[in-house]
MMTF fields as JSON, N, C-alpha, C and O atoms, coordinates in Angstrom:
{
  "mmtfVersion": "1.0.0",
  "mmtfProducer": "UNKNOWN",
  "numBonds": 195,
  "numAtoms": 196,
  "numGroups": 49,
  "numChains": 1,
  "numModels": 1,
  "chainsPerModel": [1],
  "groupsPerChain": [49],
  "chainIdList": ["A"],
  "bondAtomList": [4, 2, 8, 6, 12, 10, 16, 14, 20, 18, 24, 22, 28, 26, 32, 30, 36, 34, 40, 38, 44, 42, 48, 46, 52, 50, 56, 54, 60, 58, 64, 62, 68, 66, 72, 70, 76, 74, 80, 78, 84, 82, 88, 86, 92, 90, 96, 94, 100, 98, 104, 102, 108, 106, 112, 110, 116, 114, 120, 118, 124, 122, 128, 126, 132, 130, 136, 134, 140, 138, 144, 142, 148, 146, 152, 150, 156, 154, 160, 158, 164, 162, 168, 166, 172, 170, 176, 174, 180, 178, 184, 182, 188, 186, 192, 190],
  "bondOrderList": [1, 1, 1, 1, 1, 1, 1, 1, 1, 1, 1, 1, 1, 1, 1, 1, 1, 1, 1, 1, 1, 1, 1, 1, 1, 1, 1, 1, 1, 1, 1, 1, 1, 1, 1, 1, 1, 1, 1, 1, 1, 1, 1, 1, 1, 1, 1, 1],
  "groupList": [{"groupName": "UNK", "atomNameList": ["N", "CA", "C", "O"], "elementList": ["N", "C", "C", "O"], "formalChargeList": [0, 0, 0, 0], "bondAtomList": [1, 0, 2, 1, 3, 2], "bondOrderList": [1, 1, 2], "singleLetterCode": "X", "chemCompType": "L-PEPTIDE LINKING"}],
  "groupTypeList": [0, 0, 0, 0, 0, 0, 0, 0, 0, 0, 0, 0, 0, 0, 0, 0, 0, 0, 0, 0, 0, 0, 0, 0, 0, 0, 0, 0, 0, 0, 0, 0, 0, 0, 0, 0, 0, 0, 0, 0, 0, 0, 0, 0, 0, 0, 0, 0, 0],
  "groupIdList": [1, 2, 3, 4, 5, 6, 7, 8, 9, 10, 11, 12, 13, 14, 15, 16, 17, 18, 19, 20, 21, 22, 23, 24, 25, 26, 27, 28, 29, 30, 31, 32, 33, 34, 35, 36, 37, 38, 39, 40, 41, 42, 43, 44, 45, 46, 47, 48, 49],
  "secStructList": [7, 6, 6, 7, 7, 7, 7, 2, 2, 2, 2, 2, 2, 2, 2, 2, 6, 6, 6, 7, 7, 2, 2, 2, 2, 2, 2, 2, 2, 2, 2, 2, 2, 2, 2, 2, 2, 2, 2, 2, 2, 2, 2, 2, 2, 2, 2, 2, 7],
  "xCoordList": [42.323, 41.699, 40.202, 39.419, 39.761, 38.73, 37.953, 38.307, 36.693, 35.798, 36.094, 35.308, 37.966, 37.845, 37.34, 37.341, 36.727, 36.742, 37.246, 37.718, 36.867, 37.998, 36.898, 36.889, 36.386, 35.648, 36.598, 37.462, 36.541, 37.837, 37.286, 38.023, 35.987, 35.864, 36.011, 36.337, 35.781, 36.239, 38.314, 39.246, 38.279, 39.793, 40.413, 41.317, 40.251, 40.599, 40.091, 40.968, 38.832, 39.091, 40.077, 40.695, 40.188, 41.086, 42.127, 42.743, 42.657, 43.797, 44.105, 45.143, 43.225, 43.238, 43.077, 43.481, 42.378, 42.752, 44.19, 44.548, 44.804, 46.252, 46.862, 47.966, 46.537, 47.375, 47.841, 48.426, 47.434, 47.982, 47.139, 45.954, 47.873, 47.263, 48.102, 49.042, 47.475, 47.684, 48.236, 47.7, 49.921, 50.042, 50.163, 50.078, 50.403, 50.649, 49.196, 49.205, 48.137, 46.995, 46.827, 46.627, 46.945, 46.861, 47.854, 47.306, 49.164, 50.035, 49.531, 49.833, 48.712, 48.262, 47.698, 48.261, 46.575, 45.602, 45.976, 45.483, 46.642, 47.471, 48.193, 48.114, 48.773, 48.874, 48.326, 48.726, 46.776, 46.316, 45.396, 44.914, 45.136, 44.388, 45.693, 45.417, 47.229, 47.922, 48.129, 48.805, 47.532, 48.095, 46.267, 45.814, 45.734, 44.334, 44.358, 43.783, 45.091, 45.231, 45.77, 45.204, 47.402, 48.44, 47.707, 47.63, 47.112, 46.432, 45.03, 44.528, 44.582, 43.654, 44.56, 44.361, 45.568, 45.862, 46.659, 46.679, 47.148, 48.003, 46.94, 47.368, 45.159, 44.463, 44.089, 43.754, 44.081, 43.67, 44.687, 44.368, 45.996, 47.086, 46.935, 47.667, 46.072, 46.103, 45.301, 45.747, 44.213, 42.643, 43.597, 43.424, 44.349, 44.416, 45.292, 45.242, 46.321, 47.462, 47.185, 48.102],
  "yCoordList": [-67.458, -66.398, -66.573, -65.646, -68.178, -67.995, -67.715, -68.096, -66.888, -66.546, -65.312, -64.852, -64.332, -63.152, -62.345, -62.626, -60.716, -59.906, -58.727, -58.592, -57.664, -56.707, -55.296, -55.057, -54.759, -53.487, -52.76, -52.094, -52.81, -52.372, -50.792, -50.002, -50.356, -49.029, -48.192, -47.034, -48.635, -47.934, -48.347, -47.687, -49.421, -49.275, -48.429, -47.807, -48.192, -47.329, -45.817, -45.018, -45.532, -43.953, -43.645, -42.593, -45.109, -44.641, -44.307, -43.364, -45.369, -44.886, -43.406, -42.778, -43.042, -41.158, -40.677, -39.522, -41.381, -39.953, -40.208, -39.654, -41.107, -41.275, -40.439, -39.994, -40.127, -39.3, -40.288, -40.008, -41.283, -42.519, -42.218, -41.883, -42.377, -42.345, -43.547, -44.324, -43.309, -44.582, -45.902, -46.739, -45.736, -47.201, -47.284, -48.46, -46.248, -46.783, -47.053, -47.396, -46.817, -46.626, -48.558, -49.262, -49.128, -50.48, -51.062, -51.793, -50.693, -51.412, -51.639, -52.721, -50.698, -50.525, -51.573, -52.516, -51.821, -53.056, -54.128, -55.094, -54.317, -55.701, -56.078, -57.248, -55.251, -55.401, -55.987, -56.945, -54.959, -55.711, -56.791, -57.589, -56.682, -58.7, -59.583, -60.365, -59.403, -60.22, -60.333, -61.246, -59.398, -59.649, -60.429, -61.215, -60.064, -61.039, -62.586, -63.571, -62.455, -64.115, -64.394, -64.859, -64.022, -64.393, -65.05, -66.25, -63.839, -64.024, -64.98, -65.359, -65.233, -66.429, -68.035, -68.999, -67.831, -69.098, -69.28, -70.467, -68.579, -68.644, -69.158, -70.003, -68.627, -68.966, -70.294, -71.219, -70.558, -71.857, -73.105, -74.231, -72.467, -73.647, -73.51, -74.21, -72.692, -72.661, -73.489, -74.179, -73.776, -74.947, -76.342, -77.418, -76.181, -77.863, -78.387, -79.61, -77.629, -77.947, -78.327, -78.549],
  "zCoordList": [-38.121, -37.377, -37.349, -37.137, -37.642, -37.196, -35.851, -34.736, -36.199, -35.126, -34.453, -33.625, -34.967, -34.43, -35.807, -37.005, -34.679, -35.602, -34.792, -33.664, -36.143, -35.697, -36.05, -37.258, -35.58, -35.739, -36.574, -36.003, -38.323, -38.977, -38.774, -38.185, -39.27, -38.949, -37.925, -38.186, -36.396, -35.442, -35.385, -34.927, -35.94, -35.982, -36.796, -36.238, -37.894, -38.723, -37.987, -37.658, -37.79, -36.722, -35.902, -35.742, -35.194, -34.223, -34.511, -34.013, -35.761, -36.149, -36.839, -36.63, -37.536, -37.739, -36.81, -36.674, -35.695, -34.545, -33.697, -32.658, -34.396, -33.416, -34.711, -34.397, -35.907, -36.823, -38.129, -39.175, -37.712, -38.88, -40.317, -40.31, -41.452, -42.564, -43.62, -43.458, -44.39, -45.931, -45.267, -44.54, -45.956, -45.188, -43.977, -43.624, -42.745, -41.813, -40.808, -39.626, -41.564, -41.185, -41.4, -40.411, -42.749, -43.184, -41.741, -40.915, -41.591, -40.97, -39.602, -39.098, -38.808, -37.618, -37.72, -37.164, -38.342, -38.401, -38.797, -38.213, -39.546, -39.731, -38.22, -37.846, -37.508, -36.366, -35.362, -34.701, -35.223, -34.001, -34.289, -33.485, -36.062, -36.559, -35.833, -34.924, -36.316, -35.802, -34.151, -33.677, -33.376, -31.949, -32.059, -31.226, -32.951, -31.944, -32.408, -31.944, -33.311, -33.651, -32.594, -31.604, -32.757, -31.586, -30.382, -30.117, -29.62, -28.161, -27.986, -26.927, -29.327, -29.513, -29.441, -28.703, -30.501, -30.356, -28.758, -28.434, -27.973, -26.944, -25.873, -25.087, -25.689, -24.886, -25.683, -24.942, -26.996, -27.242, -26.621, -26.242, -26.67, -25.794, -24.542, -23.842, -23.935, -22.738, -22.394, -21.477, -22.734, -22.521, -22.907, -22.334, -23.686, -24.117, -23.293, -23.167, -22.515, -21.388, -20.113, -19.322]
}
């Protein structure tokens, strides 16, 4: 995951203002670190094809 980041503090607001707390507050963000990897490496196969 190099070179993304993830605004954890506005992520984490957001997630209390969707109602999320403790773990599902952690789980949210583990989430969208994993969709930004995901969608990094998918545009990285996209340049090399």
């Amino acid at each position: 995951m190099a070179g993304l980041t993830l605004d954890t503090a506005g992520a984490l607001a957001a997630a209390r203002e969707m109602g999320a707390s403790g773990w599902a507050t952690a789980e949210l963000l583990l989430a969208i670190r994993i969709g930004m990897a995901e969608g990094s490496a998918a545009r990285r196969e996209g340049e090399t094809t």
